[in-house]
PDB file of N, CA, C and O in Angstrom:
ATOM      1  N   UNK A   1      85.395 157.105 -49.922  1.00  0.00           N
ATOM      2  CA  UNK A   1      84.131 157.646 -50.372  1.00  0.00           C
ATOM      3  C   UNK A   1      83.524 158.435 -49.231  1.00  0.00           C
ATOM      4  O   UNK A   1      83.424 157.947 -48.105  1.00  0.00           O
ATOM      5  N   UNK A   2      83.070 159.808 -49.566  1.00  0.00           N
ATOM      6  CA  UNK A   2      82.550 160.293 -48.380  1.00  0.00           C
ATOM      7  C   UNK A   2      80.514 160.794 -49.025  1.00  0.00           C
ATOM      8  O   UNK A   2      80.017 161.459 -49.934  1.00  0.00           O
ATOM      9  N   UNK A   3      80.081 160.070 -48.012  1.00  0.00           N
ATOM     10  CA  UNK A   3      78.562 159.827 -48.357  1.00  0.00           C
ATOM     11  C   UNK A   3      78.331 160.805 -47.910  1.00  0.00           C
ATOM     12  O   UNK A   3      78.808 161.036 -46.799  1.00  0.00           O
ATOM     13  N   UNK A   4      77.276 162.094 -48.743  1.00  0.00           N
ATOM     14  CA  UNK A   4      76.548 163.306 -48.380  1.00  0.00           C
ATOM     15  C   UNK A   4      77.622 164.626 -48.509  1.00  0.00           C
ATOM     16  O   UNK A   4      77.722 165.652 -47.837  1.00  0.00           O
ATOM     17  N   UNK A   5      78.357 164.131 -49.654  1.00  0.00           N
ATOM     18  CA  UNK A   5      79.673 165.572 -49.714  1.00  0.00           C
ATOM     19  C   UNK A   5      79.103 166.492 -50.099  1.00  0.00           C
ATOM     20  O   UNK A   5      79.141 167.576 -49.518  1.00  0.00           O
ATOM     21  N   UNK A   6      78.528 166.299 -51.031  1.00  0.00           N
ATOM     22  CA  UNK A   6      77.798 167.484 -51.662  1.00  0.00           C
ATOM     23  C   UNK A   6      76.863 168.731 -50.803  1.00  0.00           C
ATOM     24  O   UNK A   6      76.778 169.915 -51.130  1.00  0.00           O
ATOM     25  N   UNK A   7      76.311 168.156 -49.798  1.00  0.00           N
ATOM     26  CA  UNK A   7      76.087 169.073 -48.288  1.00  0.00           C
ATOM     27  C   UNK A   7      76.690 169.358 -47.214  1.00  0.00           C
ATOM     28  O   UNK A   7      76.201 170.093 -46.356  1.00  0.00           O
ATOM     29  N   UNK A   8      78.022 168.720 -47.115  1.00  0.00           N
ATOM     30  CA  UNK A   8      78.617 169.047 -45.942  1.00  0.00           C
ATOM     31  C   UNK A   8      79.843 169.719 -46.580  1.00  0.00           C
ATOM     32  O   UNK A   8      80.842 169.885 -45.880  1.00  0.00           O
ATOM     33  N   UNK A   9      79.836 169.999 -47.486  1.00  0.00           N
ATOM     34  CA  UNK A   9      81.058 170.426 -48.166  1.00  0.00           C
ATOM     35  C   UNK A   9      80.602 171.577 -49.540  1.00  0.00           C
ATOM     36  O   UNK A   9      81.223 171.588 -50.603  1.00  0.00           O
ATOM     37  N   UNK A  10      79.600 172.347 -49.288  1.00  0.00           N
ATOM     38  CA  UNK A  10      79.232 172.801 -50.686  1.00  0.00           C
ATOM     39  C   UNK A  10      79.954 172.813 -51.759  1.00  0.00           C
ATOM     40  O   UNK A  10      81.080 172.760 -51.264  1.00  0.00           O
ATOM     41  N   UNK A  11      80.115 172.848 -52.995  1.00  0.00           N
ATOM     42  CA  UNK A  11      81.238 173.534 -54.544  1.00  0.00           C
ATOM     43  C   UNK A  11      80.879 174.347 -54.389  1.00  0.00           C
ATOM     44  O   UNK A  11      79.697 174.683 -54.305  1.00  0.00           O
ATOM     45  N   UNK A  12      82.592 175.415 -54.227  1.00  0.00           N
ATOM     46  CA  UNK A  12      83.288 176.644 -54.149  1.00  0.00           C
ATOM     47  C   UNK A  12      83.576 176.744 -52.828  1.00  0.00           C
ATOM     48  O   UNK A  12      84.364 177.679 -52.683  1.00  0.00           O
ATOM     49  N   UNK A  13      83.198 176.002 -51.351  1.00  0.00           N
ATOM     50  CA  UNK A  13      83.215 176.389 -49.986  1.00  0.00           C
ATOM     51  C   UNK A  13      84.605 175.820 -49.780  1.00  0.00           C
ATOM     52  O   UNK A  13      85.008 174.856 -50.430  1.00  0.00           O
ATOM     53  N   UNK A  14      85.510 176.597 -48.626  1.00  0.00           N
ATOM     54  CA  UNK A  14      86.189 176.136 -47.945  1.00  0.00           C
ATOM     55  C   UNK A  14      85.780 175.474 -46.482  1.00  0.00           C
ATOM     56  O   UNK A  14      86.404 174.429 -46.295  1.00  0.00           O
ATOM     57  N   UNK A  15      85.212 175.697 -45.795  1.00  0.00           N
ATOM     58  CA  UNK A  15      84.583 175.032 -44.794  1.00  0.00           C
ATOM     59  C   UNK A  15      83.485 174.229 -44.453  1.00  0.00           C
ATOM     60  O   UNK A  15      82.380 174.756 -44.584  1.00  0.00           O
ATOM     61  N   UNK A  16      83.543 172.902 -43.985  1.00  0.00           N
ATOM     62  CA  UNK A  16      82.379 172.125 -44.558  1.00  0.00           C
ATOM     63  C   UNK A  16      81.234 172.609 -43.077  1.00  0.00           C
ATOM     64  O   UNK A  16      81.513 172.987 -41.939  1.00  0.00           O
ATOM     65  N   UNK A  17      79.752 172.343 -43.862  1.00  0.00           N
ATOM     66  CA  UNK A  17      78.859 172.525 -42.838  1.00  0.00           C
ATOM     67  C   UNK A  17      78.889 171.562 -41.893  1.00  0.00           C
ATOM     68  O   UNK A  17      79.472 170.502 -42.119  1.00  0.00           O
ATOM     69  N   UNK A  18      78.219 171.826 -40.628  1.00  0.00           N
ATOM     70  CA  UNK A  18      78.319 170.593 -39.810  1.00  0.00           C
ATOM     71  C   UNK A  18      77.066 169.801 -39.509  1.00  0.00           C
ATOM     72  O   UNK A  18      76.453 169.740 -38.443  1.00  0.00           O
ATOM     73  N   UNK A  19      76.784 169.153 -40.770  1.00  0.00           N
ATOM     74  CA  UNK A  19      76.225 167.644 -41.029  1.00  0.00           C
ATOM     75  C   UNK A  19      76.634 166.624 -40.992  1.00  0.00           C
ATOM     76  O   UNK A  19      77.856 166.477 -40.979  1.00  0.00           O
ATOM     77  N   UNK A  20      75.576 165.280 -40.954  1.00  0.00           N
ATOM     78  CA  UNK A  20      76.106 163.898 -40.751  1.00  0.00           C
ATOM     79  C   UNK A  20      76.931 163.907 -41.929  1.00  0.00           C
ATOM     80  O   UNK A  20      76.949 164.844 -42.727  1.00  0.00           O
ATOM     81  N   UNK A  21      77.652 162.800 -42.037  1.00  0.00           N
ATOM     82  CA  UNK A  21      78.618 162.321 -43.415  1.00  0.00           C
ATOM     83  C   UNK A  21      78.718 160.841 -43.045  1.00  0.00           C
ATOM     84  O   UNK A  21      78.353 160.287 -42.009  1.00  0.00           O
ATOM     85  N   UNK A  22      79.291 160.337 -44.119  1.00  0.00           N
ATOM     86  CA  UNK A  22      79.675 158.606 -43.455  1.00  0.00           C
ATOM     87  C   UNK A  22      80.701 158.822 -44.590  1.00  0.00           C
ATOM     88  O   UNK A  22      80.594 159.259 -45.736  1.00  0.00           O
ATOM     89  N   UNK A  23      81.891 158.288 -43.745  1.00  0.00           N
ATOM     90  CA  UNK A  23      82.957 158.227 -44.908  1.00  0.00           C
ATOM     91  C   UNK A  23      83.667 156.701 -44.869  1.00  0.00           C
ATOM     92  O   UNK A  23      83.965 156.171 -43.799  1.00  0.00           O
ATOM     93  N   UNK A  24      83.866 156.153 -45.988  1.00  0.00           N
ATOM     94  CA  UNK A  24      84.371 154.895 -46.242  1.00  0.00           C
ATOM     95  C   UNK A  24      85.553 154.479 -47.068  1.00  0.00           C
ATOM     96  O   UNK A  24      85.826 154.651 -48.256  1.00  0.00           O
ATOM     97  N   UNK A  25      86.212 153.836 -46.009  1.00  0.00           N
ATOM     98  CA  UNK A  25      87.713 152.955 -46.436  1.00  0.00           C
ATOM     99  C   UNK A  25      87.597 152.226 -46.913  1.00  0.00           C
ATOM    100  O   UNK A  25      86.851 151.266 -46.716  1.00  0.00           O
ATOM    101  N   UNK A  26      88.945 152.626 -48.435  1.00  0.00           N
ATOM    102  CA  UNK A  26      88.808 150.384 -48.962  1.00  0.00           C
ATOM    103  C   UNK A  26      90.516 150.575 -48.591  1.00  0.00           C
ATOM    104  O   UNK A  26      91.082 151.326 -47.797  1.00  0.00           O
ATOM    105  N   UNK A  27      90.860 149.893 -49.219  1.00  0.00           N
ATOM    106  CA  UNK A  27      92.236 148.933 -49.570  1.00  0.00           C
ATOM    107  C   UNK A  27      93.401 150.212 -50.531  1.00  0.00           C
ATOM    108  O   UNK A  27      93.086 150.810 -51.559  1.00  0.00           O
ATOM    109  N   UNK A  28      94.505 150.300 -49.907  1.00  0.00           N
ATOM    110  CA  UNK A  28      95.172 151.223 -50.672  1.00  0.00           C
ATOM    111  C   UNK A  28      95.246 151.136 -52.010  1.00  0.00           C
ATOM    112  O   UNK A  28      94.835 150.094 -52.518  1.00  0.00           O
ATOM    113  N   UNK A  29      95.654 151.946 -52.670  1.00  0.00           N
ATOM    114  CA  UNK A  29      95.705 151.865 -53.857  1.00  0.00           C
ATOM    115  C   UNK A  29      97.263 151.967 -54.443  1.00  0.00           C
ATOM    116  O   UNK A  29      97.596 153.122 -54.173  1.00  0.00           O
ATOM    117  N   UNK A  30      97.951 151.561 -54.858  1.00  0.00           N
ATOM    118  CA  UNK A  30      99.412 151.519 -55.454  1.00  0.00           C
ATOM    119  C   UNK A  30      99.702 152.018 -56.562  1.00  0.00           C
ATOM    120  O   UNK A  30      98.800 152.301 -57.350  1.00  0.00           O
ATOM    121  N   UNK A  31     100.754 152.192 -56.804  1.00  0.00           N
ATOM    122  CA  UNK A  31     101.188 152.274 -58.386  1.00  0.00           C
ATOM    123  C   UNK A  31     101.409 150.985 -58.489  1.00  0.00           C
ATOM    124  O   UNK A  31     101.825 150.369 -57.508  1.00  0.00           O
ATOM    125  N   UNK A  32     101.156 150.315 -59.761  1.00  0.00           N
ATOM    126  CA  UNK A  32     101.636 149.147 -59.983  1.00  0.00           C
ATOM    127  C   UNK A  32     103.419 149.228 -60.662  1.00  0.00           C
ATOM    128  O   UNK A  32     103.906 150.353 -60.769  1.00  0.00           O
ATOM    129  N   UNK A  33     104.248 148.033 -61.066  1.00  0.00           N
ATOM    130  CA  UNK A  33     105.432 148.532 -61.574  1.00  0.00           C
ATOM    131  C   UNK A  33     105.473 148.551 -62.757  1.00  0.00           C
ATOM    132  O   UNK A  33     105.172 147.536 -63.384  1.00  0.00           O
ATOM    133  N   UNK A  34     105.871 149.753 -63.420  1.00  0.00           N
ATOM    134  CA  UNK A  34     105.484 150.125 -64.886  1.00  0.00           C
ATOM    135  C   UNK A  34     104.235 150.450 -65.311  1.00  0.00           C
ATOM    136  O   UNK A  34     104.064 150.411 -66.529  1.00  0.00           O
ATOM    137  N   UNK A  35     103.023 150.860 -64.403  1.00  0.00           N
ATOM    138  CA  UNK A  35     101.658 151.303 -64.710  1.00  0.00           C
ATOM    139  C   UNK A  35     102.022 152.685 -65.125  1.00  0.00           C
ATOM    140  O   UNK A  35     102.994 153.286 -64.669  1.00  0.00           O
ATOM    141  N   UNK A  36     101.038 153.254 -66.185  1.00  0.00           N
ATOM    142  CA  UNK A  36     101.271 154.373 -66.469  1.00  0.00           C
ATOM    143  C   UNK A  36     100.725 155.454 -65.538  1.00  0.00           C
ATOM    144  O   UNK A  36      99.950 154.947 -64.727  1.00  0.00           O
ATOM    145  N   UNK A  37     100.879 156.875 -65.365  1.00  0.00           N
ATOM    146  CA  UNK A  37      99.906 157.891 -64.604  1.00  0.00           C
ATOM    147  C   UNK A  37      98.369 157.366 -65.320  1.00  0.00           C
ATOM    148  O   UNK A  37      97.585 156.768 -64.584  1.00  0.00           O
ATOM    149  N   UNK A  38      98.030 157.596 -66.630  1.00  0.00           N
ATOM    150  CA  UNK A  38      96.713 157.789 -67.051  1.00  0.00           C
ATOM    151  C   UNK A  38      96.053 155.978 -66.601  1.00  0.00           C
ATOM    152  O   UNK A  38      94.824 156.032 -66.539  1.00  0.00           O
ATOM    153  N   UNK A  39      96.436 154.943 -66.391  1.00  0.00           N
ATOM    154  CA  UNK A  39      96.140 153.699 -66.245  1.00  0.00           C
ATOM    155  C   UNK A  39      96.174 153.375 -64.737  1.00  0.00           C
ATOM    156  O   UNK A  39      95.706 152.319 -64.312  1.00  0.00           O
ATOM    157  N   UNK A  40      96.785 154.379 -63.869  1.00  0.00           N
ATOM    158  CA  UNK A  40      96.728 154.210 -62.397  1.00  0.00           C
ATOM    159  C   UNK A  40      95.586 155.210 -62.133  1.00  0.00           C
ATOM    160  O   UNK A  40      94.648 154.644 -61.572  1.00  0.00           O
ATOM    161  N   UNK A  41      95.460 155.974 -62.266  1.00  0.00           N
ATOM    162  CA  UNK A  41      94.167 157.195 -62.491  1.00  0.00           C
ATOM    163  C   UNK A  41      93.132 156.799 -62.771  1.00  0.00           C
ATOM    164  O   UNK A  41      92.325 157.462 -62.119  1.00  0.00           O
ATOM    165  N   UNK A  42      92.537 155.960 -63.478  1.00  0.00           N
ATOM    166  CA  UNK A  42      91.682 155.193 -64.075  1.00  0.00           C
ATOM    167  C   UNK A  42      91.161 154.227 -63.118  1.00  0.00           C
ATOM    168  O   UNK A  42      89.985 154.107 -62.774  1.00  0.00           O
ATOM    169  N   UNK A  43      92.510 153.318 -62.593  1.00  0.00           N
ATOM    170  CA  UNK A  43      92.155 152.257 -61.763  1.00  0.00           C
ATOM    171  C   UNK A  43      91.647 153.008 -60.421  1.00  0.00           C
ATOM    172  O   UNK A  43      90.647 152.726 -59.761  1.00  0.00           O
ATOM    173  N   UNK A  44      92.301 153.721 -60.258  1.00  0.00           N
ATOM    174  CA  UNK A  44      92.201 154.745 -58.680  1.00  0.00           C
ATOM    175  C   UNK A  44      90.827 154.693 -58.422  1.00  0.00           C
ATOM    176  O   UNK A  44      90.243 154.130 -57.496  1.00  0.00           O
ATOM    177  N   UNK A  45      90.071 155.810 -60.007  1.00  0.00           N
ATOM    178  CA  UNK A  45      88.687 156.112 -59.988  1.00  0.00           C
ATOM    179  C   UNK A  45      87.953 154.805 -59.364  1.00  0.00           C
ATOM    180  O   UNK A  45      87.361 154.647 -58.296  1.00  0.00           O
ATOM    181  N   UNK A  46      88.240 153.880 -60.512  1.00  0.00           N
ATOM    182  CA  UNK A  46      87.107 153.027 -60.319  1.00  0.00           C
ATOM    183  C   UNK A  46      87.000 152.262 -58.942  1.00  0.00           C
ATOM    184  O   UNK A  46      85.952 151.725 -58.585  1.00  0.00           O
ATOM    185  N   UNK A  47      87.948 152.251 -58.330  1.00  0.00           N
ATOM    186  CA  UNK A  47      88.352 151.593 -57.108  1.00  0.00           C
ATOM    187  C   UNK A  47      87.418 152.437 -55.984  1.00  0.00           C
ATOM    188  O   UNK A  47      86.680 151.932 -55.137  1.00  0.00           O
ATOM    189  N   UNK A  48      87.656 153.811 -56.214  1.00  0.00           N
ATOM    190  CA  UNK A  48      87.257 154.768 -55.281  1.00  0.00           C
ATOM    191  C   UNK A  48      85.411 154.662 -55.037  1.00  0.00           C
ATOM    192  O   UNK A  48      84.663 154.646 -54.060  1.00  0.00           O
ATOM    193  N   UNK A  49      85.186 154.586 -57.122  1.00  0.00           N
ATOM    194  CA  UNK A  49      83.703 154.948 -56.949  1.00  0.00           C
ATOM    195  C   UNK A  49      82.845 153.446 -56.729  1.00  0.00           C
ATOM    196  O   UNK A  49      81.620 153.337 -56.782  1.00  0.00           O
ATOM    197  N   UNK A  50      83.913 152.235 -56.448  1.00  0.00           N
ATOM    198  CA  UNK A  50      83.133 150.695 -56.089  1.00  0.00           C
ATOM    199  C   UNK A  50      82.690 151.086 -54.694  1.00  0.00           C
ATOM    200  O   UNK A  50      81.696 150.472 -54.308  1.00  0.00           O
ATOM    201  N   UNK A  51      83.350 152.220 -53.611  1.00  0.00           N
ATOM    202  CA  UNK A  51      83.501 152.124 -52.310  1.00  0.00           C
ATOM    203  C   UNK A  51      81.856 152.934 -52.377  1.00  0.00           C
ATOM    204  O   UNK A  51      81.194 152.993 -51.341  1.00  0.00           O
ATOM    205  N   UNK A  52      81.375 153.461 -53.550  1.00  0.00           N
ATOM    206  CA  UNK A  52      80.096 154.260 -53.070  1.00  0.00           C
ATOM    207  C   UNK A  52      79.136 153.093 -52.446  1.00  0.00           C
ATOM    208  O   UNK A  52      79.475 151.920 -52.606  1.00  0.00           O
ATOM    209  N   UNK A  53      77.872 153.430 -51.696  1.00  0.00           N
ATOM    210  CA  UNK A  53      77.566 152.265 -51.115  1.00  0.00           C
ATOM    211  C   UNK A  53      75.873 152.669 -51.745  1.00  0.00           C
ATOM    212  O   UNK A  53      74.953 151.857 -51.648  1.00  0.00           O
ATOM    213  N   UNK A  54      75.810 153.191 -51.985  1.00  0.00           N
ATOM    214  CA  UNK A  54      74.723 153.517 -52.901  1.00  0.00           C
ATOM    215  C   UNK A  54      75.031 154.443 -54.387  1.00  0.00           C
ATOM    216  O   UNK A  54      75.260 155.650 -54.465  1.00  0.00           O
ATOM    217  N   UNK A  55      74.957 153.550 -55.370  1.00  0.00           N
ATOM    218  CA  UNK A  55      75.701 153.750 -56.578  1.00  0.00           C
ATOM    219  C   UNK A  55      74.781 154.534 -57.591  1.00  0.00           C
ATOM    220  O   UNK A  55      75.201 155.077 -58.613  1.00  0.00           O
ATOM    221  N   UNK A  56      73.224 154.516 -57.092  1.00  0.00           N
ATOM    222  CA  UNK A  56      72.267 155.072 -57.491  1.00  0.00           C
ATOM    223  C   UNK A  56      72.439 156.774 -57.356  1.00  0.00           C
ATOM    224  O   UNK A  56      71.890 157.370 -58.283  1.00  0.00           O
ATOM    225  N   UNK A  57      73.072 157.589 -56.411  1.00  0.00           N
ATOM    226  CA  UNK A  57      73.477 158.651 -56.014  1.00  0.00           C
ATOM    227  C   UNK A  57      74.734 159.112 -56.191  1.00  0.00           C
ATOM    228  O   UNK A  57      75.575 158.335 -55.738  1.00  0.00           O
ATOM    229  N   UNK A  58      75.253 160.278 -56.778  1.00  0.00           N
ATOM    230  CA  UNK A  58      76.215 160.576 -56.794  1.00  0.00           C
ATOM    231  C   UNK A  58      77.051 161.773 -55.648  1.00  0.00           C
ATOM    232  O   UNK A  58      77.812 162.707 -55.900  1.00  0.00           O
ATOM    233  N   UNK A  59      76.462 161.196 -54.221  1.00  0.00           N
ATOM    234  CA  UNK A  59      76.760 162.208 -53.190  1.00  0.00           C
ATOM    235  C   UNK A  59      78.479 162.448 -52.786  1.00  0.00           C
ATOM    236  O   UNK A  59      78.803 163.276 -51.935  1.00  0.00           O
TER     237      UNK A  59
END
């Protein structure tokens, strides 16, 4: 999860501005054996968007 993307990274920019960010690690994510693409994709998301640390914001 990277906190404050939306400003350090505008949509459409290739180069991010140079602002604070806080970016956060969880736990890899796997394919499971026999998980489908659309059911590992799914899990990925939700895994990714538990790591937001303020869930109230979508930065």
């Amino acid at each position: 999860w990277i906190e404050n993307m939306s400003r350090v990274l505008p949509k459409g920019q290739f180069l991010p501005v140079p602002l604070l960010c806080r970016v956060v690690f969880g736990a890899p994510v796997v394919v499971g054996p026999g998980e489908e693409r659309r059911a590992f994709l799914q899990r990925a998301r939700a895994e990714l968007l538990a790591l937001n640390p303020r869930p109230d914001r979508d930065d």
